[in-house]
DOTI-574686 format. One line per field, with one value per residue (C-alpha): residue in one letter; x, y, z. Coordinates in Angstrom, 1 decimal, padded with zeros to 4 digits. Layout:
BEGIN
resn <- c(a ...)
u <- c(X ...)
v <- c(Y ...)
w <- c(Z ...)
// end
This chain:
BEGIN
resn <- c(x x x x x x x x x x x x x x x x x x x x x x x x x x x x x x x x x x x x x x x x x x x x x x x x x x x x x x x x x x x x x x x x x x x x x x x x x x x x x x x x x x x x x x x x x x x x x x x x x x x x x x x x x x x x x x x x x x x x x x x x x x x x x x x x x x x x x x x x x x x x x x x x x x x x x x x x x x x x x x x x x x x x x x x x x x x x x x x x x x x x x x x x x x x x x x x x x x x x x x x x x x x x x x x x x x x x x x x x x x x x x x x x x x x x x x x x x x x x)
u <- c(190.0 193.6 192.9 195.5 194.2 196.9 196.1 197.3 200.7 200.6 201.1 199.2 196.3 193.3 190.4 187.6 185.3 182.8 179.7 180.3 177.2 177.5 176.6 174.2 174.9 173.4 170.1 169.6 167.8 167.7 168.9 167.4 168.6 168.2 170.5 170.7 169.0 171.5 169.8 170.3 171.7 168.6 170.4 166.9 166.7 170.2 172.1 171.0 171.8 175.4 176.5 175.6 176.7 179.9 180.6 181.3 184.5 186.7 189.2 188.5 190.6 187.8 188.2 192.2 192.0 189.0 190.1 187.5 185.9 186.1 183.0 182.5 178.8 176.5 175.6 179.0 178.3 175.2 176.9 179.3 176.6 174.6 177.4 178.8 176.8 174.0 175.4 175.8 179.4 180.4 176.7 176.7 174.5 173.8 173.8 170.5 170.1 167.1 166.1 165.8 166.1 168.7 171.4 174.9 177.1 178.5 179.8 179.5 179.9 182.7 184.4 181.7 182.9 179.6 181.5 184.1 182.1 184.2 183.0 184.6 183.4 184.7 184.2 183.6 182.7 181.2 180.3 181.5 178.2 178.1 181.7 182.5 178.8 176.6 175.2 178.4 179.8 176.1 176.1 179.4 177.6 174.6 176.4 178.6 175.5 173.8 177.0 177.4 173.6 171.8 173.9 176.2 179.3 182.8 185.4 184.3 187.2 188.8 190.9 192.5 195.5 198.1 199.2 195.3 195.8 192.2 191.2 193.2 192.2 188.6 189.1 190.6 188.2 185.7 187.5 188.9 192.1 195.1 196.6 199.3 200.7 200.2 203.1 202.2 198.8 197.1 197.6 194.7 194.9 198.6 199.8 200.6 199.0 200.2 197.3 196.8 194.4 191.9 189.6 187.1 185.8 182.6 183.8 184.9 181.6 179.8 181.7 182.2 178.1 178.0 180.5 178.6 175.0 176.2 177.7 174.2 172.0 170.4 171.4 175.5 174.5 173.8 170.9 173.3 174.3 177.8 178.8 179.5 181.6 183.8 183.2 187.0 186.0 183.2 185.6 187.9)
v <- c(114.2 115.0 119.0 120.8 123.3 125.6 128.0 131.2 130.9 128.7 125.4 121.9 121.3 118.8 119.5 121.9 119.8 122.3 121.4 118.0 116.9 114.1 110.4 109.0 105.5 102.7 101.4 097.6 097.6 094.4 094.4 093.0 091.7 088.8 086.2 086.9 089.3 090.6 090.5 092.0 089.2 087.6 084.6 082.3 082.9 082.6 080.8 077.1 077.4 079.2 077.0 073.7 075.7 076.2 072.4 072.2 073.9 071.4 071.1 074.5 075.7 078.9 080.2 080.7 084.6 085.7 086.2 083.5 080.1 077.3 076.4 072.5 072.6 074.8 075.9 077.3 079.2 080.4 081.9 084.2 085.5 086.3 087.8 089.3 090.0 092.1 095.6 098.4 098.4 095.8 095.5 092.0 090.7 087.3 086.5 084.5 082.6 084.0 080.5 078.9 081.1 079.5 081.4 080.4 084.1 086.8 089.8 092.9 097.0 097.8 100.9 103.0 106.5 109.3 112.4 111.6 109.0 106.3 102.9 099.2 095.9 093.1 089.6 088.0 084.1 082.7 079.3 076.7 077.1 080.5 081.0 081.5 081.9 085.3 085.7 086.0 088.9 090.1 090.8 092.6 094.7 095.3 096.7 098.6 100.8 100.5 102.3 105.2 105.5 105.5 106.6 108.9 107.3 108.7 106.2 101.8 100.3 096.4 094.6 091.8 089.7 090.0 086.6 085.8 085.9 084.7 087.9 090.3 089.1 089.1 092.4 093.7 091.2 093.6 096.6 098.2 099.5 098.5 100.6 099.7 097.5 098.3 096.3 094.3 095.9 093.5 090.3 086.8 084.0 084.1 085.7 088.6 090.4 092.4 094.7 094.7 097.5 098.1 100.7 102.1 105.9 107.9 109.6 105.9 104.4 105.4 103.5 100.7 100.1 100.3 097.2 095.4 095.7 095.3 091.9 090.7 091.1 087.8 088.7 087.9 084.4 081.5 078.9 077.3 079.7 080.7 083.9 085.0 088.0 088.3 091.1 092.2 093.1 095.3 097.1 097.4)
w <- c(-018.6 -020.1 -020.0 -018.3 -015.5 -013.9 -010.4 -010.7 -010.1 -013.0 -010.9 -012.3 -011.0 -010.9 -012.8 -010.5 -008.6 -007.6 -008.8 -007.1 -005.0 -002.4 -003.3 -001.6 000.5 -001.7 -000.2 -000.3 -003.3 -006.0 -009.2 -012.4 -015.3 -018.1 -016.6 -012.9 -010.2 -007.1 -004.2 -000.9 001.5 003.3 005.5 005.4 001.0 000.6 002.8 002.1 -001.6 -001.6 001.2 -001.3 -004.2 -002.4 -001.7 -005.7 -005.6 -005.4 -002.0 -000.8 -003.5 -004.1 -000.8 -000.9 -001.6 001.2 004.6 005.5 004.9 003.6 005.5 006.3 008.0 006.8 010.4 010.7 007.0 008.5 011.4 009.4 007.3 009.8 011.8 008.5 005.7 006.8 007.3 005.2 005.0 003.3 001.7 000.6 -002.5 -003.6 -007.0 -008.1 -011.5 -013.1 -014.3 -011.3 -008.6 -006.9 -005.6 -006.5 -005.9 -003.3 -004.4 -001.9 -002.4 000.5 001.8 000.4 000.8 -000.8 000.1 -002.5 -005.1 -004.3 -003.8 -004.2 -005.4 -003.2 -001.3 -004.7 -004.7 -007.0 -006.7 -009.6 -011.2 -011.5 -013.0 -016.5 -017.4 -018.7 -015.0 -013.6 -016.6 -015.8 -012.0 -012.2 -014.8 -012.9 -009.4 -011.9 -013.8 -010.2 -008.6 -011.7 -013.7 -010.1 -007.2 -009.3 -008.1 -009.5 -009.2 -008.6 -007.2 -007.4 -005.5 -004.6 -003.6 -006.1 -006.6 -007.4 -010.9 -011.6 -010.2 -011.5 -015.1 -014.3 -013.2 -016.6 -018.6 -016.9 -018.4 -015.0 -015.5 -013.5 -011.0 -009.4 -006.6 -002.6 -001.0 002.5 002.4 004.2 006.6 006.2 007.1 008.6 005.8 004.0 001.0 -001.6 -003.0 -007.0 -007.2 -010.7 -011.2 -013.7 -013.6 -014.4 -017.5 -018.9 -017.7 -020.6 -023.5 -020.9 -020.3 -024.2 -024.4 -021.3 -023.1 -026.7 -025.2 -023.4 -026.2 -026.7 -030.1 -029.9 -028.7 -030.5 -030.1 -028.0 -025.4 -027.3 -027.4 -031.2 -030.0 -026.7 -024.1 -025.2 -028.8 -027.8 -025.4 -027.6)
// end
């Protein structure tokens, strides 16, 4: 996308748009792969096993960068997904471990905008067992191709507190580009945030999926579980 267009009084411009059709709004569906499904939030599958999943992180420490939680009764966890995970703005997924089918994840699609093809990936928390593993790289992956390969998204959006420096390398570990700094964006929890903000786009998607699958096959992984190559060298 580095070809220059001019108008006629020979001004820069962006490239033409035209053709551009309307996204549609994602519908709840779930999403399948190898390691993990995403589900659509269901409070009576779900709830029970993030909510125990949850009480491994250690001291709360997880919940430091959401503008909620942590949750000490699971009634109380209840409540606020029920209250907040079951619209369509944020949509909120759960991730579930293929193996077991317990669910151990959150992740949501939030400010979803179809006119322009811009959507964001957000609420992220991931229960201690589900971080660092292949379900976790492998959820991120599925809402990504779900956002551009089905709904024809143009632009899938990250972001986070800048001082969540966890984040902000998962974020670049899943090949969005950084962007740029959005100074007192946002006040949680008494406090101010400053907004990193990471992106990927559709004409980058391609090369990106590539990496994602090229990383998933069975085939880079040992009898063990190990990875023989990191995500990094097939982006690269």
């Amino acid at each position: 996308m580095t070809t220059q267009h001019q108008n006629e009084y020979g001004q820069p411009i962006g490239f033409p748009t035209a053709n551009w059709t309307p996204c549609q709004h994602p519908p709840k569906v779930t999403l399948e792969g190898q390691y993990c499904t995403v589900e659509p939030v269901d409070v009576a599958k779900h709830a029970r096993d993030l909510f125990e999943a949850n009480l491994e992180a250690e001291n709360g420490r997880f919940w430091t960068y959401l503008p909620y939680g942590p949750f000490s009764e699971f009634a109380e966890y209840e409540k606020w997904m029920e209250e907040t995970c079951l619209g369509d703005d944020p949509q909120f997924y759960a991730v579930v471990e293929s193996k077991n089918g317990r669910a151990i994840g959150l992740a949501s699609y939030l400010r979803i905008n179809p006119p322009l093809g811009v959507i964001e990936v957000g609420h992220i928390n991931f229960a201690p067992p589900l971080q660092q593993t292949v379900a976790s790289t492998e959820a991120m992956y599925l809402m990504m191709k779900n956002a551009f390969d089905t709904l024809g998204y143009r632009r899938y959006e990250w972001k986070c507190d800048a001082l969540n420096e966890p984040s902000k390398q998962a974020a670049q570990r899943l090949g969005l580009k950084p962007e740029g700094l959005f100074r007192q964006a946002v006040m949680y929890k008494g406090r101010n945030r400053d907004t990193a903000w990471f992106s990927i786009l559709d004409h980058e998607w391609p090369q990106q999926k590539a990496a994602f699958e090229a990383w998933l096959a069975k085939s880079n992984f040992d009898d063990a579980g190990k990875q023989k190559k990191r995500l990094q060298a097939f982006l690269a």
